[in-house]
C-alpha positions in Angstrom: 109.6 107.1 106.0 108.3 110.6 104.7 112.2 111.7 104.8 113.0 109.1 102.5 112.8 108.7 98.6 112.8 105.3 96.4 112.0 105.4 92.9 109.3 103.2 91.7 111.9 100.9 89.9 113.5 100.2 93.6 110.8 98.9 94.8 109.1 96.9 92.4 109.5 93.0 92.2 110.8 93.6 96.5 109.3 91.0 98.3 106.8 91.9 101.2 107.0 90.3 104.2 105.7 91.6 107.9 107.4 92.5 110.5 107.1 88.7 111.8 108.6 87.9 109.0 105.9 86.0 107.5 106.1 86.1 103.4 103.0 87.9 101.5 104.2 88.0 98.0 106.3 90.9 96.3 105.4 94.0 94.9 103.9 94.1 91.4 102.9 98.1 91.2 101.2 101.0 93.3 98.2 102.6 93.3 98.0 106.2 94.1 95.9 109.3 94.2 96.5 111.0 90.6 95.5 114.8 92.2 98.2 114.7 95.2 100.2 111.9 94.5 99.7 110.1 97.8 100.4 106.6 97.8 97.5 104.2 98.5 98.2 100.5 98.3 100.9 97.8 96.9 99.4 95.4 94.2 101.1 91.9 95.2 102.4 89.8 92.8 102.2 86.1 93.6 100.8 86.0 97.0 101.1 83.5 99.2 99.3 81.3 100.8 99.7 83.1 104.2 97.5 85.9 102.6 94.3 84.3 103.4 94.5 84.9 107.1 94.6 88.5 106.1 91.7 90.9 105.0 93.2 92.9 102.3 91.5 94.6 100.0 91.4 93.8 96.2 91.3 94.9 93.3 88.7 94.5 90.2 91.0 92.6 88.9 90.9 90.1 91.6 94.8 91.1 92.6 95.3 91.9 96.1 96.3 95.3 97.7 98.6 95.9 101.1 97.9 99.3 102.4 100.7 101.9 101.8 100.1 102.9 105.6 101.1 99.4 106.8 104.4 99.8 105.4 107.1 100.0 108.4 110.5 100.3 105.9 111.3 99.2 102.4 114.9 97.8 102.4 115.7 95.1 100.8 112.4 93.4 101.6 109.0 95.6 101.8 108.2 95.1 106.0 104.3 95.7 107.1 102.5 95.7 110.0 101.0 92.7 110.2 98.3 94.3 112.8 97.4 97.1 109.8 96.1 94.2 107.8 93.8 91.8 109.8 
């Protein structure tokens, strides 16, 4: 994935679902390092219920965050390693 290049509009409002194909919600924005730019984590936008088996972080805001390193390919769906999130 380092190869490839998707502008922030691409992947915005994708939905996010692992590799199981079990549905998490869909992407509402990233969070990234502001000095190098790395991306950190995906704030979800209406997570499902699913979500509660997982232990993802969260924001202050209370909105939950999928690790950018869990991410196996962004398609037309976002697909993450489940086992990066429990």
């Amino acid at each position: 994935m380092a190869g490839d290049k998707n502008p922030f509009s691409a992947i915005v409002a994708k939905m996010i679902v692992t590799k199981e194909g079990k549905r998490l919600g869909f992407v509402r924005d990233v969070t990234f390092e502001t000095k190098s730019g790395e991306l950190i984590s995906i704030v979800l936008k209406d997570p499902t219920p699913y979500t509660k088996n997982l232990n993802l972080e969260r924001t202050s805001s209370n909105e939950l965050l999928v690790p950018y390193s869990s991410i196996i390919a962004i398609g037309d769906f976002v697909i993450v390693s489940e086992e990066d999130l429990v």
